[in-house]
C-alpha positions in Angstrom: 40.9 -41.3 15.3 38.1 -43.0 17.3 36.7 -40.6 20.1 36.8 -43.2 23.1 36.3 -43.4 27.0 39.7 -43.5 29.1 38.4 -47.4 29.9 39.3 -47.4 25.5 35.4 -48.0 24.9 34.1 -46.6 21.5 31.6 -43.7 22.2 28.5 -43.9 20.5 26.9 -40.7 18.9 23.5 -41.3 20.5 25.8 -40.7 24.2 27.1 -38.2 22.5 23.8 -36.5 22.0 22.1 -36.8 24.9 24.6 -35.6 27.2 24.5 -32.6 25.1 21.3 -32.2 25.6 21.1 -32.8 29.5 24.0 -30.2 29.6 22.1 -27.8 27.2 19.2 -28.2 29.4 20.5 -27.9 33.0 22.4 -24.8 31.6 19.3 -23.3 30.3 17.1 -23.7 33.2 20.1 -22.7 35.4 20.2 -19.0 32.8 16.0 -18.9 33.1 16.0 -18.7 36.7 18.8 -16.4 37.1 17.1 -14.0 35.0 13.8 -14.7 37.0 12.1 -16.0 33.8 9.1 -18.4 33.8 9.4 -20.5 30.4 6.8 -24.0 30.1 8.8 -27.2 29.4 8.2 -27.1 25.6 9.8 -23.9 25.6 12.8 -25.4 27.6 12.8 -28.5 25.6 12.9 -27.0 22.2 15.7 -24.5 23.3 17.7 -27.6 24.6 17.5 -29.4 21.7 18.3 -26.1 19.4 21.8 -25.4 21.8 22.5 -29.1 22.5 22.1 -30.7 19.1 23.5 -27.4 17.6 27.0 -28.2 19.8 28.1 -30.9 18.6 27.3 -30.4 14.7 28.6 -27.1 15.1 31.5 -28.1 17.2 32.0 -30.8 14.6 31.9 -28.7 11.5 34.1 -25.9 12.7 37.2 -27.8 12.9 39.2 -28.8 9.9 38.4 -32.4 8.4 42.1 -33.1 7.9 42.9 -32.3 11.6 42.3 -34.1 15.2 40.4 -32.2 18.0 39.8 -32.7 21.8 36.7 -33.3 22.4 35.0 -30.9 24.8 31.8 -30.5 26.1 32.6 -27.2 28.4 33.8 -25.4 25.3 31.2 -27.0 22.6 28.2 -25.3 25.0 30.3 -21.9 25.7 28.7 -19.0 25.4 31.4 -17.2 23.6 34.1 -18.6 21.2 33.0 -20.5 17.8 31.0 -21.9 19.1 27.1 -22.8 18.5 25.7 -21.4 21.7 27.6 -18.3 20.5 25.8 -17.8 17.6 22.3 -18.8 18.1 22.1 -16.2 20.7 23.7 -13.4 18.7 20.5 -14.4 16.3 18.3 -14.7 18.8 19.5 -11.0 20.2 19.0 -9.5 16.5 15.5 -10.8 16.8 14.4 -9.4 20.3 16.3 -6.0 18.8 13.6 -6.4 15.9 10.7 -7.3 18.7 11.4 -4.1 20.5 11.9 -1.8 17.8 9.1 -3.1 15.9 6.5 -2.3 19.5 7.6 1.0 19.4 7.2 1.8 16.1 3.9 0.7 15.8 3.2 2.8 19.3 4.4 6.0 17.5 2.0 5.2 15.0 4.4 4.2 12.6 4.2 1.6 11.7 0.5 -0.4 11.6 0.1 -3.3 13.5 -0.8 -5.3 10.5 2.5 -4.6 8.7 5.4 -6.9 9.4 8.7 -5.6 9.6 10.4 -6.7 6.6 7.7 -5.5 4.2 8.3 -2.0 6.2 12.3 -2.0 5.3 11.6 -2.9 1.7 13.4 -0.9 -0.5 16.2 0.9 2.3 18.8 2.5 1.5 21.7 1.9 3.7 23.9 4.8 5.1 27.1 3.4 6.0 28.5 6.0 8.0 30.3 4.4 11.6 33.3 1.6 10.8 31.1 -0.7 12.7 28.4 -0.9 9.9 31.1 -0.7 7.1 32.8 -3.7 8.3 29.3 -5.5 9.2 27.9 -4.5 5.6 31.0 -5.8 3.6 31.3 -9.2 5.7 27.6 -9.8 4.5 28.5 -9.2 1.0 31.4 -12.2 0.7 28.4 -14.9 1.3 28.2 -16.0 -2.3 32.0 -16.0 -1.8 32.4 -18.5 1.0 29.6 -20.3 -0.3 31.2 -21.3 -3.3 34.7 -22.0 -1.6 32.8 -24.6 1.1 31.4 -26.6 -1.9 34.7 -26.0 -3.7 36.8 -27.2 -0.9 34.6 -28.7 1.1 35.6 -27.6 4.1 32.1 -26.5 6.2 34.7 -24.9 8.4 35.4 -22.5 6.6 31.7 -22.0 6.9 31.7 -22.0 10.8 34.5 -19.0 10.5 32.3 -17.0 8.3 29.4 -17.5 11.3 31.7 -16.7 13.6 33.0 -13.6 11.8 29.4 -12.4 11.3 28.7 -12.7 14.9 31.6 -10.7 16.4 31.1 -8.3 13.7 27.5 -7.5 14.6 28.5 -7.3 18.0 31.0 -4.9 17.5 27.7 -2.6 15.3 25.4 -3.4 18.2 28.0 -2.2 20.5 29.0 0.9 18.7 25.5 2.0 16.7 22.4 2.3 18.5 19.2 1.0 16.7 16.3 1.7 19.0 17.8 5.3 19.5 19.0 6.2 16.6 19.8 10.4 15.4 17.0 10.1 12.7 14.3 8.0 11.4 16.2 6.9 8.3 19.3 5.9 10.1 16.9 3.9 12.1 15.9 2.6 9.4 18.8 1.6 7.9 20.9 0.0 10.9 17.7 -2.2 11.8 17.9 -3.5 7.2 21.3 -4.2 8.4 20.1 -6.3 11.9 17.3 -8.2 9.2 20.3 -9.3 6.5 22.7 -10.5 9.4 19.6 -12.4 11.0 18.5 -13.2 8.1 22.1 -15.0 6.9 22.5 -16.1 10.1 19.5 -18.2 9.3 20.3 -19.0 6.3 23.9 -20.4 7.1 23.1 -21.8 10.4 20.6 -23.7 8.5 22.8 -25.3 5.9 25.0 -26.3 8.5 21.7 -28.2 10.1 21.3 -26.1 13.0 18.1 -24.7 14.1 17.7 -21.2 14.9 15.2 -19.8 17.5 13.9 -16.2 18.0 14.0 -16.2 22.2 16.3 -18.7 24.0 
């Protein structure tokens, strides 16, 4: 069905869009000065368009083509649910886990300055040991899987679930499994390869979905 105003007039996407991105963008300047944070208007702009834009694809995407939805703009540009806003900033928290792990390596010495993290994990073994990584590590591995059932059925939702799996599933490591203060080196080691594959597919299925990730919202 047509989405439509209660006067019954057709609403265009281009509304659509740039009430999203008013909303996005009084909600993140609302966040910024809550935490006290002093961000310059590209910064604000760019992370409006990111959450806003995001939104609606996402909120778009994640429901079944052969059903109806109520059309929301409270729940599209929640923070938690399946919802965009959801997922950009469990990416965006994987990266500032990387930022701060990454400073303190290199200010023990090491790791050199001139060596970017991924080149660093090359080649790590993971040690699956806590439920939390278990469940994390195996939800990573069924990409090639729900890849190929999208295309076969396409249905991106079932795309959006996968995300959204992802998401609460890192969570639920993060929660669980320290990373900056890890028991050893090598379990450091290994839960931050598993913090660079979620980002990493996070990315990478955010991105076929059209939605732009940032590293700092």
């Amino acid at each position: 069905k047509k989405f439509k105003t209660r006067s019954g007039e057709t609403v265009k996407l281009m509304s659509l869009l740039q009430e999203a991105l008013a909303r996005a963008r009084a909600d993140v300047t609302k966040r910024l000065t809550e935490e006290g944070r002093e961000e310059d208007e590209a910064f604000v702009a760019r992370v409006s368009r990111s959450v806003g834009i995001g939104a609606v694809k996402y909120a778009d995407l994640a429901m079944n083509r052969n059903s109806n939805y109520k059309f929301s703009f409270d729940k599209m540009l929640s923070l938690s649910g399946n919802t965009a806003p959801y997922m950009l900033y469990a990416y965006a928290r994987i990266c500032g886990i990387q930022r701060r792990v990454t400073a303190r390596l290199v200010e023990q010495g090491d790791l050199p300055a001139d060596i970017d993290l991924e080149s660093h994990l090359a080649g790590t073994s993971l040690l699956l040991g806590a439920a939390e990584e278990v469940n994390l590590a195996r939800h990573l591995m069924r990409l090639g899987e729900v890849v190929r059932e999208v295309e076969r059925d396409l249905l991106p939702s079932k795309m959006c679930e996968y995300i959204f799996e992802l998401s609460g599933k890192f969570n639920q490591f993060y929660e669980s499994c320290s990373v900056l203060n890890a028991d050893t080196a090598e379990l450091q080691r290994s839960r931050l390869a598993l913090c660079s594959v979620t980002a990493s597919v996070l990315r990478l299925t955010l991105g076929l979905l059209g939605i732009e990730t940032l590293e700092r919202l």
